[in-house]
N, C-alpha and C positions, 0 to 999 in steps of 0.2 A: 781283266774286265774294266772298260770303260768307265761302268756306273756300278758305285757299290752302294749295296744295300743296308742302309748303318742301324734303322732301325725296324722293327714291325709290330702289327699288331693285328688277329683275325676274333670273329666273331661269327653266330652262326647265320649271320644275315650281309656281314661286310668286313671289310679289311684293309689297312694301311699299311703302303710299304713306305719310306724314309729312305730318298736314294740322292746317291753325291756323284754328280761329275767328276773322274780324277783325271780328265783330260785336260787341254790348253784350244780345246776344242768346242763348238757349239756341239749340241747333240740333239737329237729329235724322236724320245722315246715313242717309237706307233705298237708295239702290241709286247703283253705281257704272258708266258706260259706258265701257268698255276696248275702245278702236277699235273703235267702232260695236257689239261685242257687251254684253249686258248681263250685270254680275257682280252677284249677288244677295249683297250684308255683310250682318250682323247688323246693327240695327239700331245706330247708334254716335251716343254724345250727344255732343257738347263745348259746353262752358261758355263764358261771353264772354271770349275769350282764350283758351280753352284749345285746347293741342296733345295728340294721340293718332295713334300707327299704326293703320292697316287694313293688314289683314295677307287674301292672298285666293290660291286656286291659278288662280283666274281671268285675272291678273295678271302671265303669263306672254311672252317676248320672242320666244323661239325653241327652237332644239334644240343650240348650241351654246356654250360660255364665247369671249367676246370679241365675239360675233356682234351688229353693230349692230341697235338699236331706234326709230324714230320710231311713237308712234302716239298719236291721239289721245285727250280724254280727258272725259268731262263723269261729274257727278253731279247726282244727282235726294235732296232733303231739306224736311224741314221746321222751323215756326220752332212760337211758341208761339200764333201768330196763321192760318198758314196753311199747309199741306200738298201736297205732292206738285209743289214748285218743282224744275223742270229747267234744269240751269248748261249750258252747253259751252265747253268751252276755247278761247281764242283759239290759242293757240300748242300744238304739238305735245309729250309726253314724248320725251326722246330720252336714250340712254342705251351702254353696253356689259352685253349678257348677263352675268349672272354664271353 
C-alpha cells in the first residue's frame, strides 16, 4: 500500500484517519471507502513522506461512546503517472466509539 494509515479515530458524527506516504512519489488521495460505503475527501496531496489527517463525517462508528468498531477500509488515489488506483485493506479498522 502506497499510503498507510498510522493513526485513527471515529465518533458518532465524524472521523479521522492519519495516513503516511511510503512512496518517493507525489500522491493525490480522491475518495475514501468506509465499509463498503463511499466517502467523497477533498482532494488531499501528500508528498513522498509526507503525513496528513483526513478528516470526514463520513467516517463515522456508531451512536454511542465506548461502542465497538471493526470495519473495513480501502482508498482510490492517484500518482503523477496514473489515476484513479483503488487500494483495499487487508485488515480491518477496529476501534472504541468516541
Amino acid at each position: 500500500s502506497p499510503l498507510a494509515v498510522i493513526e485513527w479515530v471515529s465518533s458518532s458524527s465524524t472521523g479521522s484517519l492519519v495516513m503516511k506516504n511510503l512512496t518517493s512519489n507525489n500522491i493525490t488521495l480522491t475518495e475514501v471507502y468506509w465499509n463498503g460505503s463511499t466517502v467523497n475527501v477533498n482532494d488531499q496531496n501528500f508528498g513522498p513522506g509526507g503525513t496528513d489527517t483526513v478528516t470526514n463525517a463520513g467516517f463515522t462508528c456508531g451512536t454511542s461512546a465506548g461502542q465497538q468498531y471493526s470495519v473495513s477500509l480501502g482508498y482510490s488515489y492517484n500518482t503523477p503517472n496514473l489515476s484513479g488506483i483503488d487500494f483495499n485493506g487487508v485488515q480491518k479498522i477496529v476501534g472504541s466509539c468516541q
